[in-house]
C-alpha positions as CSV (number, residue, x, y, z in Angstrom):
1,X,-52.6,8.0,-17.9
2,X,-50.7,10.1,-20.4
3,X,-47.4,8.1,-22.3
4,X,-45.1,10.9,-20.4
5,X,-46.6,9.9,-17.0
6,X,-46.3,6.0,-17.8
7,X,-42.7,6.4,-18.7
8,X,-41.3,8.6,-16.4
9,X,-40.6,6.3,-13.0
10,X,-39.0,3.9,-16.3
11,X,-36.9,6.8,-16.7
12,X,-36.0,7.0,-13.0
13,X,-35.5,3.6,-12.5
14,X,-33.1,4.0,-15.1
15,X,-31.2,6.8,-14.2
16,X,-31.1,5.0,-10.7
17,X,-29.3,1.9,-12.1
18,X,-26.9,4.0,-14.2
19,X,-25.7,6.0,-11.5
20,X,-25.4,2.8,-9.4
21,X,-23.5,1.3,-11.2
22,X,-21.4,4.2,-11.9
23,X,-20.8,4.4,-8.5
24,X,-20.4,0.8,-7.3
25,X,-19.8,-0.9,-10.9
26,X,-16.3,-0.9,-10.3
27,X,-16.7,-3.4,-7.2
28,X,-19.1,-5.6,-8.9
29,X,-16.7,-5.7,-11.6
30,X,-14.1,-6.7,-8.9
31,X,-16.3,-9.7,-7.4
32,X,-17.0,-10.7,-10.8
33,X,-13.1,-11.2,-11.4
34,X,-12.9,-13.1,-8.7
35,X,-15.8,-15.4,-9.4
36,X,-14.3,-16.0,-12.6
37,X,-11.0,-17.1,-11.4
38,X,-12.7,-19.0,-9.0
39,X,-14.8,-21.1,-11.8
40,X,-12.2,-21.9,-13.6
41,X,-9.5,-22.5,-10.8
42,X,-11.8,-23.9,-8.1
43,X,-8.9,-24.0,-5.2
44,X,-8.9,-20.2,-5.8
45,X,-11.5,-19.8,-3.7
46,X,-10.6,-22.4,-0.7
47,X,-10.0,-21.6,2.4
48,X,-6.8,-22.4,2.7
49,X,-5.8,-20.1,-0.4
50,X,-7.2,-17.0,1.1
51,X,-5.6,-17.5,4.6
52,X,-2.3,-17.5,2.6
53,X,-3.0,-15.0,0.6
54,X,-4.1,-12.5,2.9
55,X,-0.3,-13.6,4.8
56,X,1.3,-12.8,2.2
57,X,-0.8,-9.4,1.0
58,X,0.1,-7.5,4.3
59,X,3.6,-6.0,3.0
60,X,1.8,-4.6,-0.1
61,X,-1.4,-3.4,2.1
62,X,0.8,-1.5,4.4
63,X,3.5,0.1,1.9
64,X,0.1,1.2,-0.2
65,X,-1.2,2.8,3.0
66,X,1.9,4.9,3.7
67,X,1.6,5.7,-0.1
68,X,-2.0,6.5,0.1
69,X,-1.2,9.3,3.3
70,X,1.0,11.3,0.7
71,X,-0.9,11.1,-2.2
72,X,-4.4,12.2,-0.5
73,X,-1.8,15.4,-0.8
74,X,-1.1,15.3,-4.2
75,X,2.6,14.0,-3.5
76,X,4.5,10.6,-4.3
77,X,6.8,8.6,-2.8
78,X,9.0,6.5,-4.8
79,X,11.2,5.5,-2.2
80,X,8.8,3.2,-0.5
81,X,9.9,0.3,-1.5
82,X,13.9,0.7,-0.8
83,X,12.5,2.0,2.3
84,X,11.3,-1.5,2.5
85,X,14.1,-3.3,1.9
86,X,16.7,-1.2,3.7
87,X,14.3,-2.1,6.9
88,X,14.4,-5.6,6.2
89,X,18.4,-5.8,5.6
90,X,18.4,-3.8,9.1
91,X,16.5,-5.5,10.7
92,X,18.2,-9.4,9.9
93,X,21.6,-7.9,10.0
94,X,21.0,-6.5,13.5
95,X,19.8,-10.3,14.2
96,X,22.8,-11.4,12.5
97,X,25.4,-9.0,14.8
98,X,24.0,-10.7,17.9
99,X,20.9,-8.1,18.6
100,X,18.0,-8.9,20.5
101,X,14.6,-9.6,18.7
102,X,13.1,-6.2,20.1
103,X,15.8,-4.1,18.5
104,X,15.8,-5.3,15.2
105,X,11.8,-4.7,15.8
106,X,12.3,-0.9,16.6
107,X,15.5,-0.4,15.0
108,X,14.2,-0.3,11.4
109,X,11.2,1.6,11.8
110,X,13.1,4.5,13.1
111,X,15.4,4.0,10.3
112,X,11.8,4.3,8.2
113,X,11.1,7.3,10.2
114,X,14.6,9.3,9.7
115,X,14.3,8.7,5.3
116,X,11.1,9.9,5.8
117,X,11.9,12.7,7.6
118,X,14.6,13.5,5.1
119,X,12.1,13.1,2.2
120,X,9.8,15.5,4.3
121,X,12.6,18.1,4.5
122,X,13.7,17.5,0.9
123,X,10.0,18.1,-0.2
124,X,8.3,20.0,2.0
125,X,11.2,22.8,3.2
126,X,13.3,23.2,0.2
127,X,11.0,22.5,-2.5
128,X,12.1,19.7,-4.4
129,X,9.3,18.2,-6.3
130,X,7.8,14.9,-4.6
131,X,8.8,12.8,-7.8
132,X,12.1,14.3,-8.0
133,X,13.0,14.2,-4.8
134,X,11.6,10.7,-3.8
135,X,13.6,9.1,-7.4
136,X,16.7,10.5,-5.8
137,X,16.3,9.1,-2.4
138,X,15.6,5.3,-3.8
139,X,18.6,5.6,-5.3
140,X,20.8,6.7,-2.3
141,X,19.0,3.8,-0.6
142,X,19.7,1.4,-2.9
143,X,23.4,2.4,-3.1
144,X,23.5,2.0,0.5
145,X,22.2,-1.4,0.2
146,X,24.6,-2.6,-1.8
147,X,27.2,-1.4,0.2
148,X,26.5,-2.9,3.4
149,X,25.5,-6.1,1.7
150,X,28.9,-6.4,-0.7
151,X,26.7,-6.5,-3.3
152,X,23.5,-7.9,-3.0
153,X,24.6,-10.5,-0.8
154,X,21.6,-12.0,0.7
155,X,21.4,-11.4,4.6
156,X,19.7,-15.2,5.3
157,X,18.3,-15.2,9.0
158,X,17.8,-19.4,8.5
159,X,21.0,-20.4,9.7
160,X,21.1,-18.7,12.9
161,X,20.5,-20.5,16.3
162,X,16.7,-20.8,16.7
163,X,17.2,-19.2,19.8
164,X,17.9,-16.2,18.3
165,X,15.3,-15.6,15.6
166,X,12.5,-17.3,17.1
167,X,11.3,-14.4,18.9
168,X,11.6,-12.4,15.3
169,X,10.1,-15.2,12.5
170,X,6.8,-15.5,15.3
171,X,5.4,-12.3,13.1
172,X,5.9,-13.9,9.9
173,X,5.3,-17.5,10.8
174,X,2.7,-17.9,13.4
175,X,-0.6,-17.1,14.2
176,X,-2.1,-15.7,17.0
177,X,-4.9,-17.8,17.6
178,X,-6.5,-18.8,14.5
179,X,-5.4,-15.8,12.6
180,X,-2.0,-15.3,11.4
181,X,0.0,-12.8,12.9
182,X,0.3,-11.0,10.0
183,X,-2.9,-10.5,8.9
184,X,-3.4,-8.7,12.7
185,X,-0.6,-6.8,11.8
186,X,-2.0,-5.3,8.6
187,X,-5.0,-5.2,10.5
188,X,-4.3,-2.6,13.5
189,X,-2.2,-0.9,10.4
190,X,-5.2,-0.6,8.6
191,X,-6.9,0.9,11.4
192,X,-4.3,3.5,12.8
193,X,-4.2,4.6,9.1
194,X,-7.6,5.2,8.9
195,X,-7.5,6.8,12.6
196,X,-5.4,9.1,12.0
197,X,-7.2,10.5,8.2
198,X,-10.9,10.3,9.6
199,X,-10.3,10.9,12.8
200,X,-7.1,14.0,13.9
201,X,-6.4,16.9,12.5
202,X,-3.8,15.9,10.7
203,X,-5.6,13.8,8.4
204,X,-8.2,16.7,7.9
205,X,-5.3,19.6,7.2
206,X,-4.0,16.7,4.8
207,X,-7.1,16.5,2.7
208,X,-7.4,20.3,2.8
209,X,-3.5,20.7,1.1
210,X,-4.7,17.9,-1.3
211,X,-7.7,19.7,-2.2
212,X,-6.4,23.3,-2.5
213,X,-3.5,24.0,-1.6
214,X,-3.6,27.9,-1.3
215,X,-7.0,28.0,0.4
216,X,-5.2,25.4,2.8
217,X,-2.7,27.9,3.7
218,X,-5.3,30.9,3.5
219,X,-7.0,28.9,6.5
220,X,-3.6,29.1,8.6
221,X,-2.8,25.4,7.5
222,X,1.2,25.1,8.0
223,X,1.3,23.3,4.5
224,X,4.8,22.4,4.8
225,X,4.7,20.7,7.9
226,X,1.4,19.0,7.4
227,X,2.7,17.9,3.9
228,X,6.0,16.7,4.9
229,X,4.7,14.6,7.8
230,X,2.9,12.5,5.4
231,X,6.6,11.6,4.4
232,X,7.2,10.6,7.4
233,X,4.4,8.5,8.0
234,X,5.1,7.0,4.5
235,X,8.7,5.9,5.5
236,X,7.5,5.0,9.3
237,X,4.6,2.6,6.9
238,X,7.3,1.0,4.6
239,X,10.1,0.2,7.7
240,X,7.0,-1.8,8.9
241,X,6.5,-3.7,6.3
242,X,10.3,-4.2,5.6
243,X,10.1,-5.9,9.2
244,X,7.5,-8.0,8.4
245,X,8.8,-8.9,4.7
246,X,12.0,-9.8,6.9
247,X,10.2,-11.9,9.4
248,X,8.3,-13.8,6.6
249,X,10.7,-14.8,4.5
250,X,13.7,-15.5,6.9
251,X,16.2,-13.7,4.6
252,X,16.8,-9.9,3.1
253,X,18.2,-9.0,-0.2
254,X,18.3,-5.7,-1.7
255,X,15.9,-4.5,-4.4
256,X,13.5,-7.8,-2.5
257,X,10.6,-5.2,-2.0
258,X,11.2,-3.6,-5.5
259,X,7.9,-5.5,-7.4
260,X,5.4,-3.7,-4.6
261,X,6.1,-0.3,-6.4
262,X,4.0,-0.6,-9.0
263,X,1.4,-2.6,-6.8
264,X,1.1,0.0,-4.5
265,X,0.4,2.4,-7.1
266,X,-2.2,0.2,-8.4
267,X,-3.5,0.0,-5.3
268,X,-4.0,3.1,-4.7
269,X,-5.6,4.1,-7.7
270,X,-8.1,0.9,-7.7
271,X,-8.9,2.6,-4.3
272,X,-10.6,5.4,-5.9
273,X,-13.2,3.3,-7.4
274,X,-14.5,2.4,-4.3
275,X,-15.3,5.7,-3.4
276,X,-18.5,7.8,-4.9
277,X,-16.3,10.8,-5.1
278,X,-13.5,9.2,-6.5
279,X,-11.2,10.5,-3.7
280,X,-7.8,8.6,-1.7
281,X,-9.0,6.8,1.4
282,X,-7.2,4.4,3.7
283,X,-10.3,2.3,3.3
284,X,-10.2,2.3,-0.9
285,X,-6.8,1.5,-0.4
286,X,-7.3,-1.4,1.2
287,X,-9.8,-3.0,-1.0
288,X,-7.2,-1.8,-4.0
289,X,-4.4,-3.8,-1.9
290,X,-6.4,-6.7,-1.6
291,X,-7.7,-7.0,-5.0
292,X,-4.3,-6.5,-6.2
293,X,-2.7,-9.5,-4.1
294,X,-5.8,-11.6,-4.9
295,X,-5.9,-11.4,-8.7
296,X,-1.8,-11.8,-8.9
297,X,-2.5,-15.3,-6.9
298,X,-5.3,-15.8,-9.1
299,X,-3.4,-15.2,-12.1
300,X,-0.4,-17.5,-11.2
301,X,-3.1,-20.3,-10.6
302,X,-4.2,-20.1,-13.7
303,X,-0.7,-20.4,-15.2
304,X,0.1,-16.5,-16.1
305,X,3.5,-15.3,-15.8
306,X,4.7,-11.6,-14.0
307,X,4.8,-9.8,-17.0
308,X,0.7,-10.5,-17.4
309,X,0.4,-9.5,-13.6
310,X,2.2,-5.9,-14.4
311,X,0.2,-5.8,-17.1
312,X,-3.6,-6.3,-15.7
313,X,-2.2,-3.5,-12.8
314,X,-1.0,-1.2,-15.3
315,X,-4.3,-1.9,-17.0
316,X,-6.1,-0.9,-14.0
317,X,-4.0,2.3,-13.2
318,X,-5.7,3.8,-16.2
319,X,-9.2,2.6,-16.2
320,X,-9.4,4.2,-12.4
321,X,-7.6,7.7,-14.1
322,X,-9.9,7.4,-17.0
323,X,-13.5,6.6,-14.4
324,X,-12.1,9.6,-12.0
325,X,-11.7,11.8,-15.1
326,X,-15.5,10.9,-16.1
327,X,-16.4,12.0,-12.7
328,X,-15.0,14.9,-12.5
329,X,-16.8,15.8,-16.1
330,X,-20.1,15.0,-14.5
């Protein structure tokens, strides 16, 4: 046997583990984080921990899959998060007025579905860019905020009657079964997202505008439509989330929902690194969201403050730019 012949399934076995861990390093990489933590926090990894924090990781999971819908089209949405909030503050001020539990359910998410709707016109019909338009909207929101709530007065659902919010907290307080209500909540959210990308044809005229745009609309693809429901679904996303925030935490305050921003973002970005092709999906997402709320607990455990938390996510916003730029190189 010739030296060529003896080294070349050497050479393949090496070119096998390079790409796999191109492809799949960044997970390992994400287990291995977790390990870590877990070695030298040990409660980390208890039970009880994740439980909690998979409760308290289904806001950011289902403002990041809203986020995810419009920026599989190469759009953004920065007014998820006041979105958020403005649902919440609806939501326990309805409560507060004397509504019943299934109103300030609906209420807010067609509240989430109208911004939307407005951010899809703003975008979509008249042109506005998405980052532009979506700045200007959180602030309107905001401003409204304020207004209704005097000033950031805190709309606190604890001293009402039981009678009247027990039918509201169950979502963020109980479990169905042994599972947390919540967590089925981010569940079935996690699922409709990923219905309606894999499987209608909006979610396939969505990846075309994200792909190519002018071939999109060469292919009889109503671009603006397609591209400003994904607004819509964004807001519809973010009221939800506001609800549940609401129902969690027994009290609303404006600017509450303001620290997911950036964890959405990072979310969606570490989502990218779960996929071979480096594209968006609902289920990349996901893992992003869950990595996210994992390593902040993780990182509070071990004694580290926000500011290190912002940092590790802004951290990871670039290594996912800079391992998508490689693999579009390749």
């Amino acid at each position: 046997m010739t030296n060529i012949e003896a080294t070349a399934p050497s050479g393949r076995a090496t070119s096998a583990a390079i790409e796999f861990l191109r492809n799949y390093g960044a997970l390992i990489g994400m287990v291995a984080v977790f390990l870590l933590i877990g070695f030298m926090k040990p409660s980390f990894l208890h039970a009880a921990n994740i439980s909690n924090v998979l409760r308290q990781s289904t806001i950011l999971v289902i403002i990041s899959l809203g986020l995810t819908v419009v920026m599989v089209m190469r759009g953004v949405d920065l007014s998820i998060a006041q979105i958020t909030d403005a649902a919440a503050i609806m939501a326990a001020g309805l409560l507060i007025h004397g509504e019943p539990a299934w109103v300030a359910f609906l209420a807010p998410v067609a509240l989430g579905a109208v911004l939307g709707g407005i951010n899809g016109v703003l975008m979509a019909y008249l042109g506005i860019p998405a980052i532009i338009g979506s700045l200007g909207m959180m602030f309107v929101i905001r401003s409204g905020e304020l207004i209704y709530t005097h000033g950031s007065e805190p709309q606190i659902l604890f001293t009402l009657p039981k009678a009247v919010t027990e039918g509201f907290l169950f979502l963020g307080k109980q479990t169905i079964g042994p599972v947390p209500a919540l967590v089925i909540l981010a569940a079935a959210m996690a699922l409709l997202a990923y219905a309606l990308m894999a499987l209608t044809p909006f979610g396939r005229q969505a990846k075309a505008v994200g792909s190519n745009v002018r071939a999109a609309y060469l292919a009889g693809i109503d671009i603006r439509l397609v591209f400003g429901a994904g607004f819509v679904v964004s807001g519809l996303m973010a009221a939800v989330a506001g609800v549940a925030m609401a129902s969690r935490t027994g009290i609303a305050v404006p600017r509450g929902a303001e620290p997911y921003l950036l964890d959405a973002f990072a979310a969606a970005y570490l989502g990218t690194l779960a996929s071979r092709t480096g594209a968006m999906t609902i289920p990349g997402t996901l893992i992003g969201a869950l990595f996210v709320a994992f390593l902040g607990n993780g990182l509070t455990m071990l004694g580290f403050s926000a500011p290190y938390r912002y940092a590790f996510n802004g951290g990871f916003i670039l290594l996912a730019m800079a391992v998508g730029a490689l693999r579009r190189m390749k």
